[in-house]
C-alpha positions in Angstrom: 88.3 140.8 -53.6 91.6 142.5 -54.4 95.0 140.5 -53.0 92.6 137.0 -52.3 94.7 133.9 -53.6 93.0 130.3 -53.2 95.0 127.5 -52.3 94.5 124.0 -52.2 93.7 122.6 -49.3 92.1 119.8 -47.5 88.2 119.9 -46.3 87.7 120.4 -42.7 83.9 119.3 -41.0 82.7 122.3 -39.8 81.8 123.2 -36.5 78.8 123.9 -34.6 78.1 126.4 -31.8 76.8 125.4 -29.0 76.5 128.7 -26.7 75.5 132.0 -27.6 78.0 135.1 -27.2 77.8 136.0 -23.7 78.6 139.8 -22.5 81.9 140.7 -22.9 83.9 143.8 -23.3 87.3 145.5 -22.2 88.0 148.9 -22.2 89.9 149.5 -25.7 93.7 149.7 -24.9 95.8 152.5 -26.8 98.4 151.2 -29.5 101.5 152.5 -31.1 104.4 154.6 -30.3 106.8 156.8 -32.3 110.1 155.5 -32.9 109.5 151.4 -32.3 111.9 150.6 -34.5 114.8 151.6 -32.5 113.5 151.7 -28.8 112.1 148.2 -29.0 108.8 149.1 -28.7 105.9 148.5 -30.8 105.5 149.9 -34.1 103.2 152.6 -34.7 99.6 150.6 -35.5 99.1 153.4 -38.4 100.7 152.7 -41.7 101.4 148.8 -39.9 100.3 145.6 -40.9 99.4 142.3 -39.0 98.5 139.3 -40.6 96.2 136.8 -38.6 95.8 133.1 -39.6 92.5 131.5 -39.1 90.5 134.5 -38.6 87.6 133.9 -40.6 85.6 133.6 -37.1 86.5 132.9 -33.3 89.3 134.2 -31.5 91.1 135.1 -34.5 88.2 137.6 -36.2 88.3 138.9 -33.2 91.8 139.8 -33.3 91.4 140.8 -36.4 89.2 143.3 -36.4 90.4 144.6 -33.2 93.6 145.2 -34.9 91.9 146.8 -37.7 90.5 148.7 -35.1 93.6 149.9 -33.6 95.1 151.1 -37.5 96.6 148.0 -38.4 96.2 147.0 -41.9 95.0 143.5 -41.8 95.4 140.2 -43.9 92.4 137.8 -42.8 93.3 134.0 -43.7 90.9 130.9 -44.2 91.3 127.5 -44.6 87.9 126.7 -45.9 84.9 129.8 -45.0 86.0 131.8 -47.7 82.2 134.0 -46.9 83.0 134.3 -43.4 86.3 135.2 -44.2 85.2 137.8 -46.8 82.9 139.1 -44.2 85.3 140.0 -41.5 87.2 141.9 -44.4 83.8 143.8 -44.9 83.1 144.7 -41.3 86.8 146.2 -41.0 86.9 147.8 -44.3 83.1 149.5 -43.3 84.8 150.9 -40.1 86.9 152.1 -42.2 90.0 149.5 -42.1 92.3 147.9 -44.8 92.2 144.3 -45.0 92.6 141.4 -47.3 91.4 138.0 -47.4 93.8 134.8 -48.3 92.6 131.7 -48.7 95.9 129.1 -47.1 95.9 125.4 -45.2 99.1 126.8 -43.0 99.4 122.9 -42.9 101.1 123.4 -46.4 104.5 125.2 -46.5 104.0 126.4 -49.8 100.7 127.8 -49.2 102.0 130.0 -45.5 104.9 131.7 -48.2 102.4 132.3 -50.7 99.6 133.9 -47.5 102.6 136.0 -46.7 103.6 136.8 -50.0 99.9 138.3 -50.4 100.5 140.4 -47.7 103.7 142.1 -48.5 102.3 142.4 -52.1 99.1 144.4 -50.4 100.4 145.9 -48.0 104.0 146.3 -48.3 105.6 144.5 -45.0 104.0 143.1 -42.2 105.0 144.1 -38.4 102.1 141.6 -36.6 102.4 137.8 -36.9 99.4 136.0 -35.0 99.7 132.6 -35.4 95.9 131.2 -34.5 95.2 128.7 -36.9 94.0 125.8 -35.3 91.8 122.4 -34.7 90.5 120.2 -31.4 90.2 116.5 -32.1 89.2 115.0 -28.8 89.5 111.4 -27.8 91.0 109.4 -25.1 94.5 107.7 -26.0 93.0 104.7 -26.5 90.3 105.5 -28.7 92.5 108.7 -31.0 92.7 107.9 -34.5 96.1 108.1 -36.2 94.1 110.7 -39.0 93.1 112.8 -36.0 96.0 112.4 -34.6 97.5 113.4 -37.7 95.5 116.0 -38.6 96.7 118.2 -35.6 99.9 117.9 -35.5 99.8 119.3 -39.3 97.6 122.1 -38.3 98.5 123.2 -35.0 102.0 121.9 -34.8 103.6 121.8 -38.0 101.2 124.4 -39.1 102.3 126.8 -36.6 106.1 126.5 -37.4 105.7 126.9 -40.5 104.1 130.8 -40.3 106.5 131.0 -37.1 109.2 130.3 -39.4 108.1 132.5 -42.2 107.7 135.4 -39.5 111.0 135.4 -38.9 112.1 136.5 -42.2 109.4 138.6 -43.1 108.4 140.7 -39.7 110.0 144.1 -39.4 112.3 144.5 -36.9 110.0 146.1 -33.8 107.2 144.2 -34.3 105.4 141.3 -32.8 105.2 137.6 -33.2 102.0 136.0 -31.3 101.0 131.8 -31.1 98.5 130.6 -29.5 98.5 127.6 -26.9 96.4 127.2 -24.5 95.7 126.7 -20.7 95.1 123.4 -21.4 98.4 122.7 -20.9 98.0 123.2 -17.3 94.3 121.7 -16.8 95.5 118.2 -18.6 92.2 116.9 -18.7 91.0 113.5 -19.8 90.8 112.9 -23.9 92.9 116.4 -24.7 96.2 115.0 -24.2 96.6 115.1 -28.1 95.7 118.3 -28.7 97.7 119.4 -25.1 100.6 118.5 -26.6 100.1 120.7 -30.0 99.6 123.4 -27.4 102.2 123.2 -25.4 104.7 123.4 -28.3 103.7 127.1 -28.7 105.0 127.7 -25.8 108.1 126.5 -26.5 108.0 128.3 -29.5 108.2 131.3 -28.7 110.3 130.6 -25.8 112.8 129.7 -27.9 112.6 132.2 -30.9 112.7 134.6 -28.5 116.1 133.8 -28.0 117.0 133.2 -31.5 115.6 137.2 -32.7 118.4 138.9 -30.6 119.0 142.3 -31.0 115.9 142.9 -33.9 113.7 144.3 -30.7 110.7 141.2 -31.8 108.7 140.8 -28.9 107.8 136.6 -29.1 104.7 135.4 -27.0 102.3 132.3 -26.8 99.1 133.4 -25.5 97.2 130.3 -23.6 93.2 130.8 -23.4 90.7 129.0 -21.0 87.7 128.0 -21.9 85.8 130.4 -25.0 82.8 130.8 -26.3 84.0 129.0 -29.8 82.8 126.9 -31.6 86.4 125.1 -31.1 86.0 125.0 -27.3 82.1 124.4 -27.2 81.6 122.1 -29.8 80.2 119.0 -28.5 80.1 120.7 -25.2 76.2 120.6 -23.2 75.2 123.6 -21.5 75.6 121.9 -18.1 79.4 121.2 -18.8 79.8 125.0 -20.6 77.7 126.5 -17.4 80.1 124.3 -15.1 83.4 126.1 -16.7 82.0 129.3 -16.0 81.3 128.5 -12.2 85.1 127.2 -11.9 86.1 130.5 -13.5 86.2 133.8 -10.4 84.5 135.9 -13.3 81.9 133.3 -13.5 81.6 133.4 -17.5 83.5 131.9 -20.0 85.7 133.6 -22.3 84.7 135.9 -25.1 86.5 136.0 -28.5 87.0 139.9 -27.3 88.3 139.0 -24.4 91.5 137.0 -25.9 91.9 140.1 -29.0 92.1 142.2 -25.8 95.3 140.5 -24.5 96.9 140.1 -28.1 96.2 143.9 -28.8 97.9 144.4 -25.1 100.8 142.8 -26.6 101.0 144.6 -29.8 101.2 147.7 -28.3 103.6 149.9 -27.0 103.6 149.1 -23.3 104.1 145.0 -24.4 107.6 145.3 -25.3 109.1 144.0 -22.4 106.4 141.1 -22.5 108.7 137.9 -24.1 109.3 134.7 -24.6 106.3 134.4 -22.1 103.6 132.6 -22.0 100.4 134.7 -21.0 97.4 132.9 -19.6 94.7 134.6 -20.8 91.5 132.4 -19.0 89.8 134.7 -16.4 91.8 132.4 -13.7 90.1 128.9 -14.5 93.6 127.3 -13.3 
């Protein structure tokens, strides 16, 4: 596959699902605008680029290929599932996308320069940062493991600086820089205080850059899902506990992967400009 670049990295378990997709779809929102560059709008989506990390499944192929979708071109990253990862690049390019695949631990510095690098060299530029890459290690304080422990903070704290950080230099002025918390950080229930806390540095995140990419018209948002149908919200999950999410949600169903690309494509377009520094709970009003 043309532009793919493997990078070491460390082995991940994989994941299992638990629940099967349930129906989910939003009405497709429009993207792009002429002259983004100077109005502080979003960039056109034609002739753009967004690069997506951890999109070989889950929220972030999702986004992906909704992106794809919307005329983006589209760099799809893995840390591990290079097939599934090569797959969502077959879907978009059979619609009739662009997209690479690059195989990067965002853990590692080196390898989020290189996953960037692989872009620009495809592609030209990128406009659309979505930071997504990221793990659940669940546990109660006294029973976390200092490698679990570890493990997300390199991932999802550390990880997401580092393609935060390389954003910043490489996005085009106009564009859009997207992490991903979670509602989590309101819920605070038992044995995710851990992985809360990876979560709610997003937040800060792009509270903060906001602030810091004055006057480049870079819209900066953490987008915080509820509960969705992932295999990193469902895993270990019974179908009592998933059913009992959905009846503590108004919309009585859990989230679809479709359902968070929705928001982020929202965002990416034109009429999110004005959307930043924000956080944007994105749950179906679990909390």
């Amino acid at each position: 596959m043309p532009g793919q670049t493997e990078i070491p990295r460390r082995a991940e378990i994989p994941r299992r699902a638990v629940l099967t997709a349930a129906a989910a779809t939003t009405a497709a929102l429009a993207a792009g605008a002429v002259g983004a560059q100077t109005s502080g709008q979003a960039p056109p989506a034609h002739g753009k680029v967004a690069l997506v990390t951890g999109s070989s499944r889950g929220i972030g192929a999702a986004t992906a290929k909704r992106l794809a979708r919307d005329g983006y071109a589209v760099t799809v990253n893995c840390e591990k599932n290079r097939d599934l990862a090569a797959g969502v690049v077959h879907e978009i390019e059979a619609a009739g996308g662009r997209a690479i695949w690059v195989q990067a631990d965002v853990s590692d510095s080196g390898a989020v320069r290189r996953l960037f690098d692989e872009t620009e060299r495809a592609f030209g530029g990128v406009d659309v940062v979505v930071s997504n890459a990221g793990i659940m290690r669940l546990a109660p304080f006294a029973d976390m493991t200092d490698a679990d422990f570890g493990r997300m903070i390199d991932v999802n704290q550390k990880g997401s600086f580092y393609v935060l950080r390389e954003a910043v230099r490489r996005v085009r002025d106009g564009g859009r820089i997207i992490t991903l918390s979670s509602s989590i950080t309101l819920l605070r229930s038992p044995t995710y205080g851990a992985y809360a806390a990876t979560k709610g540095a997003q937040e800060l995140f792009a509270n903060v850059l906001a602030k810091e990419l004055e006057g480049r018209m870079i819209s900066v948002v953490a987008i915080a899902p509820g509960v969705v149908n992932t295999t990193l919200s469902t895993d270990g999950k019974t179908p009592e506990q998933i059913a009992g999410f959905a009846e503590r949600t108004p919309h009585k169903r859990i989230g679809e992967p479709t359902d968070i690309a929705d928001v982020i494509a929202a965002l990416c377009s034109a009429d999110g400009a004005w959307i930043n520094g924000q956080t944007v709970f994105a749950n179906g009003g679990i909390v």
